[in-house]
C-alpha positions, 0 to 999 in steps of 0.5 A: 521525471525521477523523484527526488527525496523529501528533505530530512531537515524539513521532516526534522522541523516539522517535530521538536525532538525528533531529531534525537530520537532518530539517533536513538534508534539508530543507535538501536538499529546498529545492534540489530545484525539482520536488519538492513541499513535505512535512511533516516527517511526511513526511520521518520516514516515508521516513526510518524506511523508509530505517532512517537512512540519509540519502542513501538518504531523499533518493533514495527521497523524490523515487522517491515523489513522482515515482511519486505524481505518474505512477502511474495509482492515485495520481491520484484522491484522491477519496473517491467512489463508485468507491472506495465501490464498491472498498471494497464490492468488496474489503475493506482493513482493518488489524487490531488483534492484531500477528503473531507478529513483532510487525507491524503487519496490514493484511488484505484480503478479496473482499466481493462475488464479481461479478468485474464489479465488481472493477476490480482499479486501483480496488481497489489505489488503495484500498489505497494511500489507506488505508495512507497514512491509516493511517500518517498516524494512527499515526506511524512504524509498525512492519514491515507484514504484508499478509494477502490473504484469498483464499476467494471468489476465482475464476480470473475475478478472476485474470483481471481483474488489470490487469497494468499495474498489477500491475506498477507497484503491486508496484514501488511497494510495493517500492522507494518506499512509505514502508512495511517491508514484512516478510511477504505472505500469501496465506490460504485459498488455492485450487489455481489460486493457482500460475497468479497466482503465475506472473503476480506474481512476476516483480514481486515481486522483493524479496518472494519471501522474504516471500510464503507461502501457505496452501492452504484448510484449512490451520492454517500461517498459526498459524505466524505470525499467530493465527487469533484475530485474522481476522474472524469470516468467516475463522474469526477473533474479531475484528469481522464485515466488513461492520462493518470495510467500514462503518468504513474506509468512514467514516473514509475519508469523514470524511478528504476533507481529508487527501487533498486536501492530499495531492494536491497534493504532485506532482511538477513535471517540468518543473523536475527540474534532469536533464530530466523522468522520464516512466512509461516511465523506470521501465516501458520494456518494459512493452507496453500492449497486454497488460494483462489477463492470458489465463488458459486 
């Protein structure tokens, strides 16, 4: 069943002001040729992300767009089979039961162990549509938990990791996805989880403080989020997952639309008033040649 956006007017009432300051940057946005015309949706979203803050909103709006528009996982929108595939590969659902913080959890789980196909750029470009999808369904959404389930994992996915697109994703996630990000857990986690760390953490940057992992057998992730409130697979009472694979599968199908739309709200670089931004903007040290990482 195809998503309907949250209210406007609904947003509006939860912040005193708010309206005003989506007409100011609106104002602002149409002074900005390169930048695609948004909804006002659009512009709450970076606004709660930004807290408030005006002039930060309008920074981190064209950082979205920008990136939207050069990042590799953002260029196919497409409901196909390759994000079938992905979707079949890694399971990314948000859950129902909040943590113990009250955020908002969006889980993620390896379905099938064949690392040939885990295609780890397929599997964060699912990542980034159904959160974009999730955000658009449920307004303004609280502080986020990303919980990666990591049983069945193996130092072959590891070594999988594009990291290119570890690099560009983490940065995203960080410093332009209209998200609060307030906890990154790693559950069931194996002994060679440390040779991953030693790959991500350098772009991870802003979310060491946030990261915690949980070897396998250990109940510290009850610290934080209720073992409850995981699949049936990890231990949980909620939903088995395949049932959650077939659900995202079929909302993620009955919402083609939504990311047609989306799809069109790119950058024109070549009417960026200060020159164009190209990826090497963001990533110059970034060398091509190494993008897989060599595990021993």
């Amino acid at each position: 069943m195809s998503v309907v956006a949250f209210s406007v007017e609904k947003e509006y009432e939860k912040v005193p002001g708010l309206r005003r300051d989506v007409e100011e940057i609106r104002k602002w946005l149409k002074m900005q040729p390169h930048l695609p015309h948004i909804t006002d949706l659009d512009i709450i979203f970076a606004y709660n992300y930004c807290e408030g803050d005006k002039e930060m909103t309008k920074r981190v709006i064209d950082l979205n767009y920008t990136l939207r528009t050069l990042l590799s996982f953002y260029t196919n929108r497409n409901v196909d089979k390759s994000l079938e595939a992905a979707l079949h590969t890694w399971l990314i659902t948000p859950l129902v039961q909040t943590t113990l913080k009250g955020n908002r959890v969006l889980y993620c789980y390896l379905l099938d162990p064949d690392v040939q196909k885990f295609v780890y750029k397929d599997a964060v470009r699912t990542f980034v549509m159904i959160m974009d999808l999730w955000q658009y369904e449920e307004g303004t959404l609280p502080e986020i938990a990303v919980v990666v389930d990591m049983d069945r994992v193996t130092l072959s996915h590891i070594s999988a990791i594009d990291v290119t697109v570890a690099q560009q994703f983490f940065y995203f996630l960080q410093e332009a996805m209209f998200i609060r990000l307030r906890e990154f857990h790693f559950i069931n986690a194996p002994k060679f989880v440390d040779k991953m760390l030693t790959m991500v953490k350098p772009y991870m940057t802003e979310m060491l403080d946030l990261l915690k992992v949980h070897a396998i057998g250990s109940d510290t992730l009850e610290q934080y989020l209720p073992r409850a409130a995981l699949p049936k697979e990890a231990g949980g009472e909620y939903k088995d997952v395949e049932t959650l694979r077939d659900e995202m599968w079929n909302k993620l199908k009955a919402n083609t639309q939504f990311f047609k739309e989306e799809s069109l709200k790119r950058v024109d670089e070549t009417k960026r008033l200060n020159g164009p931004n190209t990826i090497s903007t963001f990533f110059p040290s970034m060398d091509g040649s190494f993008k897989n990482l060599s595990i021993d």
